[in-house]
N, C-alpha and C positions, 0 to 999 in steps of 0.2 A: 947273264947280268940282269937284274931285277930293274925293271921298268921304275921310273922315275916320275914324279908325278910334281909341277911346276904351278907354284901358285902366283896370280898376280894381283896386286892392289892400286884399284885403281882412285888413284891420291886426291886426280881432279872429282869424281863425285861424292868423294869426302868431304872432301872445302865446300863443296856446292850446299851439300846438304847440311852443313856445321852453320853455312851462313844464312841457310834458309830458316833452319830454329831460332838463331839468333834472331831474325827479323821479324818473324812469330812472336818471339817474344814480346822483342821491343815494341813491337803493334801494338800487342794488346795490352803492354802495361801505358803505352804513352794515349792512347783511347780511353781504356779507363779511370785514365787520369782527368780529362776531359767530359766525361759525363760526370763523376764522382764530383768534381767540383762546382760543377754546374749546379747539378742536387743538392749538394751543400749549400747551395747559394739560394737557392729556392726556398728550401727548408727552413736558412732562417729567417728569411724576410719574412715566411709565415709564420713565424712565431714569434719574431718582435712585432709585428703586423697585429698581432691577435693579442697582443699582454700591453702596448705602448700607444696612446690616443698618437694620431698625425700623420705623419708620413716620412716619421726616423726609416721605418724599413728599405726606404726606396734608395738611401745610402749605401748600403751594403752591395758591393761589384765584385766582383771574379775575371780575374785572370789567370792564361794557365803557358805554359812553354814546353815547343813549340807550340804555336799556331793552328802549323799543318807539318804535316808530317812525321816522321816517327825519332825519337831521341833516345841516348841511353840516361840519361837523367832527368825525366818530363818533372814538371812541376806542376802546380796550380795552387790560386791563393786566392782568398777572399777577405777583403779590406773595405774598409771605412770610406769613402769617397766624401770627403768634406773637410774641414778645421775646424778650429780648434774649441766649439763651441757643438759640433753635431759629435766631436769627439768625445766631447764631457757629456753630451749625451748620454752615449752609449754605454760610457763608465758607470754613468748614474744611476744606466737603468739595469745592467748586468753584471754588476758586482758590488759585497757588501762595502761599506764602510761609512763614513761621517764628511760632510764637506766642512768646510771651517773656513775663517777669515785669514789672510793675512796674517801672521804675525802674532795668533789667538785675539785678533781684532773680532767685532764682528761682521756678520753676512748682514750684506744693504741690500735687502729687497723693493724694488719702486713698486708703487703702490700704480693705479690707474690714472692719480691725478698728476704723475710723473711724467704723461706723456710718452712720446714716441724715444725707442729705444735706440736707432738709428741704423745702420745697415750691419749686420755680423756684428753687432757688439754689444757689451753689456753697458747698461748704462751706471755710475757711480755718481756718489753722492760729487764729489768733487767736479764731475763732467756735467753734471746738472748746475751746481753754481757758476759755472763758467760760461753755460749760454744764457743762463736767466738772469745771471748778474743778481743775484738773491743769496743771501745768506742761510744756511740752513738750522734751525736750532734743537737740541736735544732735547727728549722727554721723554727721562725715566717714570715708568709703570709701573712700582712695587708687582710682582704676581704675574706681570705681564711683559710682552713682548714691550721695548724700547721704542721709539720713534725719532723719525728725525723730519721735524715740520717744518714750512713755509708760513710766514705771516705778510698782514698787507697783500694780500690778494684773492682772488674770486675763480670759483670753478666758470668752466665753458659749459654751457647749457647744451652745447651741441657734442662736444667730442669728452666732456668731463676732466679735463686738464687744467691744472694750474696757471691762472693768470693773473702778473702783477699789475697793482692799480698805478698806472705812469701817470705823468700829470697829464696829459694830450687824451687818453679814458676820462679821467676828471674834470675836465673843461666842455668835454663832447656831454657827458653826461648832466652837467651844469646848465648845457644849454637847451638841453628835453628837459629839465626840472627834476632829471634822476639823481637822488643819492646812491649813489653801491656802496654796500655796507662790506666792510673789509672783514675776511675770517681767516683763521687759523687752519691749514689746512696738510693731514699728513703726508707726507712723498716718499719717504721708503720707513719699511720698519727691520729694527734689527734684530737680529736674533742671533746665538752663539754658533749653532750649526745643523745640520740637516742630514740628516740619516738618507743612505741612498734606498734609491725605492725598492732593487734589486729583483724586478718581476721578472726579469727574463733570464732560465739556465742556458747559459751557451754549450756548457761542456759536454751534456747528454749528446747534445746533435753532432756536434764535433768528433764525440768518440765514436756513435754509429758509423759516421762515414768511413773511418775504418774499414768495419767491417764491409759495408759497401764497396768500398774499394777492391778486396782480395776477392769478395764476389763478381765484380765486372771482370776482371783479370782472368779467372778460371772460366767463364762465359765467355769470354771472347779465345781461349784456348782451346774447349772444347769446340766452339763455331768451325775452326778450320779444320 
């Protein structure tokens, strides 16, 4: 009888090593997920940084999931940190199109002698008559931008803002022997709308990182 020849398989260093690639894997996609976004994040605060006068870029944060550790579906994402004002930002300054009024109303720009804006907000013609208790009146400019002026009252020599003559100014100034001569004085001007300034390409840096990606992924595959 012919000799017999007995093969074994052994199942447990199967599973060992099916789970050790799998873990290889997931490392190195869930790592590279983590430096990729990082650099994405870097990349474009230097380039909004370098096209955008201020300090829009300092907005731009990254997050990524997990934390620590390894996932089968790692994530990472780089977002706005702000509202709705560093948001319109961002719009303004990386993508094309037109801002426009309300309703094809127009865009109310304060001028300097508008004053202070007040914390996260824009200031409107309406929110300005409400603290100054002033009326505001229109002045169409054939050729030119529109206006919408303040009268009875006098610039700040120190801050440049609008100020109406009360009676309590009038009686103080009565009694130094000062006249203040009342003037006409612009506070916002209007215009139809504003072309966004569109200096900064996101999408070039966006799509490198792609490529960045499948590069860290294969480096960190080869490392083990």
């Amino acid at each position: 009888m012919a000799d017999s020849i007995a093969f074994g398989i052994d199942t447990g260093a199967i599973r060992a090593a099916r789970d050790d690639a799998a873990r290889r894997f997931l490392r190195a996609g869930t790592e590279a997920i983590r430096v990729t976004t990082r650099e994405l994040e870097q990349d474009l605060e230097q380039l909004v940084r370098s096209a955008v006068p201020g300090g829009l870029w300092r907005a731009l944060k990254s997050s990524v999931y997990p934390r620590s550790g390894i996932a089968r579906n790692p994530a990472g994402e780089i977002y706005i940190n702000g509202g709705a004002r560093t948001q319109g930002a961002f719009s303004f300054f990386t993508t094309p199109g037109r801002v426009a009024g309300k309703d094809g109303f127009f865009l109310a720009i304060p001028l300097p002698a508008a004053g202070s804006r007040g914390r996260n907000r824009n200031l409107t013609p309406g929110e300005w008559e409400r603290r100054t208790g002033i009326r505001l009146r229109f002045v169409y400019r054939p050729g030119r931008a529109s206006l919408l002026v303040a009268d009875e009252g006098v610039l700040n020599g120190r801050t440049g803002t609008f100020r109406p003559i009360t009676r309590k100014r009038t009686q103080a100034d009565e009694r130094r022997g000062f006249l203040r001569g009342a003037t006409t004085t612009p506070i916002f001007v209007l215009i139809p709308s504003v072309a966004h300034a569109n200096r900064v390409a996101l999408r070039p840096v966006i799509d490198a990182a792609g490529a960045k990606l499948s590069m860290n992924v294969r480096r960190r595959l080869g490392d083990d």
